[in-house]
C-alpha angles and dihedrals in degrees: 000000000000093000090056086052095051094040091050080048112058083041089052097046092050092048146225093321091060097042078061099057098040079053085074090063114037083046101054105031092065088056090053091061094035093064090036091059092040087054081054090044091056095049093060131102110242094017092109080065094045094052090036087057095046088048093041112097121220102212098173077076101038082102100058116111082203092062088047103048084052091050096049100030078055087045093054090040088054100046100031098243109180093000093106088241100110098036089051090042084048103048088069092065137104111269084231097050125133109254096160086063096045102044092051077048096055096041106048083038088058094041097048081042096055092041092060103036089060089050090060086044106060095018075074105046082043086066084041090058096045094044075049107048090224112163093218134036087225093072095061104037116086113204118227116006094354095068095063099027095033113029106024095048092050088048098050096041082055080060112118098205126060091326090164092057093054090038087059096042102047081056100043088048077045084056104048085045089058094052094042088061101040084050093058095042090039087056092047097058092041088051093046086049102040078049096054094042106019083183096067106101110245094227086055092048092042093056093043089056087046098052103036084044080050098050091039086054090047080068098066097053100066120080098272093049089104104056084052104051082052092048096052095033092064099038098029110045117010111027090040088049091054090043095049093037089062088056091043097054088041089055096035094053105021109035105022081029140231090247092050092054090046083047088053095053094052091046085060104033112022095233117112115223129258134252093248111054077049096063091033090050091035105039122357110046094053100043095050089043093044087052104049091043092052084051099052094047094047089054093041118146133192110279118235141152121214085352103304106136112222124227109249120262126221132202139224130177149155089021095109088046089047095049104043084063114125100217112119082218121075085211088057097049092047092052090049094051083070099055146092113262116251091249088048110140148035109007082219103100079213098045088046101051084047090048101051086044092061093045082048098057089040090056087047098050091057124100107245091222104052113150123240092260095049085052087057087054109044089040087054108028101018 
């Protein structure tokens, strides 16, 4: 715990640029041991079951909302959807950069990353069930933390062959994960509050992150640090992203609109957009999302963790923005909180008089009585 602090500290402090290089390292040196403990996994008796167990699907269950909550609420988790990681990451861009590019890269990079890292995994606990005798890979696997700190540890320490060796990389790979991801999250907050006051010193911001991240991590290593990183985990990170990224998609497609953003990417890069991503941004992605949040919402039970029941949460939020508006009208104020700053777009003053110009001529082209159905249209296809 205090390593990672330091570690997102001095990151933090030297800025963006650093937190790139560093990047080099934290990204490729998993993916060594990775491969190291893959080329292990392969070696053991019973880890063609394990891996056959992890690639098998299960459809009688390919039904379940629940299955699919856990797979979007992970994929969010992986790729650090509504967590701020990737639009702070993005905002150092060039305007002109190549989204489209990074974006396929991400995304097939995460994908390959998880599906290997799930064959080391339970080609592992399948040499653990076998060492075991256990009749079904199920009784030996932990879901959650268990699983890395539980499961895999016992399987590796039954190795008989340098098990001290891949007990000390897999923790060490365990290790650079965790600062690679308290560097990202670390460089978020310190974005969003050099942002916010510009005047404050880095290395005084950077300090701050790394001591109250410090004393916040101090929390999850009493007794009781379980229950909370359960706790936080489900409110906190994956029921909140579903539910933000619902928001998110409905703002993104429906009020800032699915045509302006297509208009945007063609303004930096010069591409017009497919029809597909139109139907999927448009369409398909929140109404999945919607759905699978509504139905997780109308089949929730009470949360609890070795049978502790939880208090129930509740949420707020948008009222601060709501209520800072300026309209003398609680309508107006409504209808603005739904709109574009005035300062939205490009941070070249060049870019950005070129860019409202073009939004201008859009909104003017455009008939005054359109129906409601005409509106769909033009927002999605125009």
């Amino acid at each position: 715990n205090l390593r990672c602090s330091v570690t997102q500290a001095r990151v933090s402090f030297a800025g963006i640029k650093s937190s790139g290089k560093v990047a080099y390292f934290l990204a490729i040196f998993p993916y060594v041991v990775m491969l190291v403990l893959l080329v292990r996994a392969c070696t053991l008796e019973g880890a063609a079951d394990g891996m056959l167990y992890f690639i098998k699907p299960q459809w009688d269950r390919i039904l379940e909302a629940k299955v699919w909550y856990a797979a979007v609420t992970q994929v969010f988790f992986s790729l650090t959807i509504c967590f701020g990681n990737v639009m702070m990451y993005s905002s150092y861009n060039r305007f002109h950069n190549n989204v489209y590019r990074d974006v396929t890269i991400v995304s097939i990079m995460d994908t390959l990353t998880s599906m290997l890292a799930g064959l080391i995994v339970f080609g592992v606990i399948g040499h653990l069930a076998h060492v075991l005798e256990a009749p079904d890979i199920k009784q030996v696997v932990r879901g959650g933390a268990g699983l890395a700190f539980i499961t895999y540890p016992d399987a590796i320490a039954k190795f008989t062959f340098w098990p001290q060796f891949f007990a000390i990389a897999f923790f060490l790979m365990l290790f650079v994960l965790g600062i690679g991801s308290n560097v990202g999250m670390a460089t978020t907050t310190m974005t969003v509050i050099r942002d916010r006051f510009p005047h404050l010193q880095p290395a005084l911001v950077a300090v701050g992150i790394a001591v109250v991240g410090f004393g916040i991590g101090i929390i999850y290593t009493t007794p009781g640090g379980q229950y909370v990183l359960d706790f936080l985990d489900f409110y906190g990170a994956s029921f909140v992203a579903l539910v933000l990224a619902v928001f998110e998609m409905i703002t993104f497609a429906w009020i800032y609109g699915v045509g302006r953003i297509c208009r945007d990417i063609e303004f930096m890069l010069g591409i017009k957009t497919g029809l597909y991503w139109r139907i999927c941004w448009g369409f398909i992605t929140p109404t999945l999302l919607a759905a699978i949040l509504l139905y997780h919402i109308a089949t929730y039970e009470t949360f609890t963790f070795n049978g502790y029941v939880y208090p129930d949460g509740m949420y707020a939020w948008a009222v601060y923005t709501f209520l800072k508006r300026k309209e003398p009208d609680w309508r107006d104020r409504l209808l603005h909180c739904f709109k574009p700053t005035h300062d939205w777009g490009p941070e070249d003053p060049e870019l950005n008089a070129k860019y409202h110009e073009s939004v201008y001529k859009y909104e003017q082209s455009l008939p005054r009585d359109r129906s409601i159905l005409r509106r769909m249209y033009d927002n999605v296809f125009s």
